[in-house]
C-alpha positions in Angstrom: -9.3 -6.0 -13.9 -9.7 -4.9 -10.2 -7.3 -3.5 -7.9 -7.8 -2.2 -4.1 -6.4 -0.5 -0.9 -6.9 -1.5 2.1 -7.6 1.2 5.2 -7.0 -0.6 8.5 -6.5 0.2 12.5 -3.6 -1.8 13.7 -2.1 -2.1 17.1 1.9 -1.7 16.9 3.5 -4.7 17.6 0.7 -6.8 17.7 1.4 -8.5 14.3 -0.8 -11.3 15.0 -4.1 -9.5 15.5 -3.2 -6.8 12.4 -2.0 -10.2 10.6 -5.8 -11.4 11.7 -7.4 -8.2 10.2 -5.0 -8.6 6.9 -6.7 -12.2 6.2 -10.0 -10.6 6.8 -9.6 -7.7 4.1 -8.0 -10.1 1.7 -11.1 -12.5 2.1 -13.2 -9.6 1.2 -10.7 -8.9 -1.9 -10.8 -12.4 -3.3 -14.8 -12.2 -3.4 -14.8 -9.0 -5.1 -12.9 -10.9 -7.7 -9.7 -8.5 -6.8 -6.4 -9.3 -8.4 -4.3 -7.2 -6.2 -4.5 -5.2 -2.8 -2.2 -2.7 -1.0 -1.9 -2.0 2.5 -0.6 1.1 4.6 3.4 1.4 5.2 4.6 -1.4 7.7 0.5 -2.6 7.8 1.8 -5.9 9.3 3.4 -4.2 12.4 2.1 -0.7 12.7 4.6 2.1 11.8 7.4 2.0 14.2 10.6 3.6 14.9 12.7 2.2 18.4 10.7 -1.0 17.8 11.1 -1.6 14.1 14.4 -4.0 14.4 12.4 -6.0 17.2 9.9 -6.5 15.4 11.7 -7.1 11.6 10.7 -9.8 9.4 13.5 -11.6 7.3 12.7 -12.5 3.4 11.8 -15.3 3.9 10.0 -14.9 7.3 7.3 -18.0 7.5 4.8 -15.6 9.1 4.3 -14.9 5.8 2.9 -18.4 5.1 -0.5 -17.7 5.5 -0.6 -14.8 3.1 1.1 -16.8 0.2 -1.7 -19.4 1.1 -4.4 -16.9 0.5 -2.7 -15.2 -2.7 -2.2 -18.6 -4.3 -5.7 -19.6 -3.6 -7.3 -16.6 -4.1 -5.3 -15.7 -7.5 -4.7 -11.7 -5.7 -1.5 -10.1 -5.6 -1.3 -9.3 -1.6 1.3 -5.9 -1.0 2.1 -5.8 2.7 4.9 -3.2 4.8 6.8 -4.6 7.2 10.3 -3.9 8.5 12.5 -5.7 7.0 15.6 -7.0 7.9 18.2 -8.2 5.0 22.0 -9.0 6.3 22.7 -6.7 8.7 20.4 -3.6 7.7 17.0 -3.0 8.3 14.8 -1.1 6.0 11.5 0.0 6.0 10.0 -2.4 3.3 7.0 -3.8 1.2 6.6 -7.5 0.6 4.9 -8.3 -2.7 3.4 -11.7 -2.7 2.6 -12.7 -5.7 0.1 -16.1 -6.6 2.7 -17.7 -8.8 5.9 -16.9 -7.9 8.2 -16.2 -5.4 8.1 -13.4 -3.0 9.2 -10.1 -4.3 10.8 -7.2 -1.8 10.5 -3.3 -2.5 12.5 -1.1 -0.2 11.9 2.4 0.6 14.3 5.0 -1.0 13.8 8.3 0.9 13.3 8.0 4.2 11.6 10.6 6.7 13.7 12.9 9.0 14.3 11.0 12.2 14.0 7.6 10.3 17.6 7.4 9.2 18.5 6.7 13.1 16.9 3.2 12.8 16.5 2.3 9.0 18.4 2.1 5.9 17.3 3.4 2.7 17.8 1.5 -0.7 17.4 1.8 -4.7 17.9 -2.5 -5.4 14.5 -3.4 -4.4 12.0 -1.6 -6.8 9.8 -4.2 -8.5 7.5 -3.6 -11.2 4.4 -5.8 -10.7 2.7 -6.8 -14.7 -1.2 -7.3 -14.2 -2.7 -7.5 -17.7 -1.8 -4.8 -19.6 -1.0 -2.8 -16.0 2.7 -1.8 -15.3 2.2 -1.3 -11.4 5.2 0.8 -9.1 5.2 0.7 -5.8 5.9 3.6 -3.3 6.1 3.7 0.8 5.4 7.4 2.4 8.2 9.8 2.2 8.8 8.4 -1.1 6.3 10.6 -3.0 7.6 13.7 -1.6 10.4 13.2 -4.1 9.1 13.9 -7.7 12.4 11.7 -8.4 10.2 8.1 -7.5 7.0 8.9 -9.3 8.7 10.2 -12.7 11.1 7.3 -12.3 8.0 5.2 -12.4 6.4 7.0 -15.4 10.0 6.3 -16.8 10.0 2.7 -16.2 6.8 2.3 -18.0 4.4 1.7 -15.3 0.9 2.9 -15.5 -0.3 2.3 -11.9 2.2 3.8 -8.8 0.8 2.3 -5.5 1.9 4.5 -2.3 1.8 3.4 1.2 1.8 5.7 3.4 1.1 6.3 6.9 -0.1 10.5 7.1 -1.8 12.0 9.9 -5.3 14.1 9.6 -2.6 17.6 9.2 -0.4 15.9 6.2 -3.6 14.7 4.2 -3.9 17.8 2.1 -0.3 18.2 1.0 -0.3 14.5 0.2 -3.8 14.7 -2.0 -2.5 17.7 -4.2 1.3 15.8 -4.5 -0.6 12.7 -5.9 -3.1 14.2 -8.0 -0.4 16.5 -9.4 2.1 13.1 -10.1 -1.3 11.5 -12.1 -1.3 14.8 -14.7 3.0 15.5 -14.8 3.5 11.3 -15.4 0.4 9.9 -16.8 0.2 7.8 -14.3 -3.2 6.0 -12.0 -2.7 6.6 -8.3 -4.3 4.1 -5.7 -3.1 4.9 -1.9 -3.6 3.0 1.3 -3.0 5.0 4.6 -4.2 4.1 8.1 -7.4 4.9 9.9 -7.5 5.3 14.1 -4.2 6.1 16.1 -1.0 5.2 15.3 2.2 6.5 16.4 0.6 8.9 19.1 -1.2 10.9 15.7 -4.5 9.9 14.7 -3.7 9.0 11.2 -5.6 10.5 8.2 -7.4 7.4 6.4 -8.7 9.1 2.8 -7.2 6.5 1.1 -8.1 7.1 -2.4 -8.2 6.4 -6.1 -7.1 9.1 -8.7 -7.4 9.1 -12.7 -3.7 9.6 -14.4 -6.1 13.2 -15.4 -5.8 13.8 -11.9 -9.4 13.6 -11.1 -9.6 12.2 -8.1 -12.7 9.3 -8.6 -13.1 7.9 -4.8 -12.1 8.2 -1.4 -12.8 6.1 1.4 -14.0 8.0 5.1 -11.4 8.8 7.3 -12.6 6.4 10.0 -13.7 3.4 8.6 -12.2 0.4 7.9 -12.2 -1.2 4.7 -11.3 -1.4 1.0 -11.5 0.6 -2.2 -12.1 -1.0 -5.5 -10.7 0.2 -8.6 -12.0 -1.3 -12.1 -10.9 -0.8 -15.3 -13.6 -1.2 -18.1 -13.0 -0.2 -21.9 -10.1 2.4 -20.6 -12.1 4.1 -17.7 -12.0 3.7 -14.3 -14.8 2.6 -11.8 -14.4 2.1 -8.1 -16.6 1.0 -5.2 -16.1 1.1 -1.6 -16.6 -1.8 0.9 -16.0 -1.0 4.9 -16.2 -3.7 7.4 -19.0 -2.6 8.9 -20.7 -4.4 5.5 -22.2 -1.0 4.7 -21.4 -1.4 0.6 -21.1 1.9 -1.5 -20.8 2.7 -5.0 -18.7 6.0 -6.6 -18.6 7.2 -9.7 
């Protein structure tokens, strides 16, 4: 069973050309044989404050079409952040989209200082993806600097807790130890997506990064590229292998 992140450099706003580079990491997904990918927090329309009610998608927004298209075809679970608009609140959200099903919603539950003036937090949406014998939670940012969400997740019976996140070069070190330390304390497998390039007037930190629920941390992408990571699951141990778009392939172990 294989799972990924993707690491991608989006434009804010321009959801049609990060849409464009979504299709082109899921192709590269399906052919590794993936059965689920992640992107970064709000991948579809770069992290956004002012702009994020603008630029909101609703739940059942057809933009999405093309991505249910690919996740049926492909037989991948596809887990993309946009914000999302749902009555009259908008919240910083994740859309699952799953091959056989309807379209699931997870909505961030603690928000970042400053993001409270535009967005809505909420505890309804939490989804629990089954994949095999995988219990995967999802997470977006600010979320794991709560120990609340991860042991909530561990509670819930999940093996697999997939953050988000959009963390500058600065944040990257606070938010590796946090993770590996959630892996040991809740027995639980971490794969993060964050962004590479410049986002938000920060250059983001990439790293995005596979960890053991021992907390060994088994694979990391560069901080610059673009790309995916691989995790695999073989007889109870993890492998992973990186793939950038520059169709440079590397192997870790």
């Amino acid at each position: 069973m294989k799972i990924a992140s993707a690491q991608i450099n989006c434009t804010v706003g321009e959801i049609q050309q990060n849409l464009n580079e979504h299709y082109q990491i899921i192709k590269i997904a399906i052919e590794e044989g993936v059965k689920l990918i992640t992107f970064p927090e709000m991948s579809i329309t770069g992290y956004c404050r002012e702009e994020g009610g603008k630029l909101a998608f609703n739940e059942n927004d057809n933009r999405l079409d093309k991505l249910k298209k690919l996740s049926a075809n492909g037989d991948i679970h596809i887990v993309v952040g946009a914000p999302i608009k749902i009555k009259d609140k908008l919240y910083i959200g994740a859309f699952v989209i799953y091959p056989n099903k309807p379209i699931g919603i997870y909505i961030k539950q603690y928000l970042h200082d400053g993001e409270e003036l535009f967005y809505s937090s909420s505890m309804d949406y939490n989804p629990i993806i089954t994949l095999g014998q995988e219990s995967i939670s999802l997470a977006i940012c600010a979320d794991i600097n709560n120990e609340n969400h991860p042991n909530e997740a561990s509670k819930n019976g999940s093996t697999i807790y997939l953050p988000s996140i959009f963390y500058s070069e600065e944040g990257m070190n606070k938010g590796y130890e946090q993770l590996r330390t959630y892996c040991k304390d809740y027995s639980l497998n971490i794969l993060m997506s964050n962004y590479t390039g410049k986002l938000w007037n920060m250059k983001s930190g990439g790293k995005s990064a596979f960890w053991n629920s021992n907390g060994d941390l088994i694979c990391s992408l560069d901080p610059n590229d673009s790309g995916i990571l691989v995790a695999e699951k073989k007889n109870e141990k993890w492998y992973t292998k990186k793939l950038v778009t520059t169709n440079k392939h590397m192997a870790c172990r």
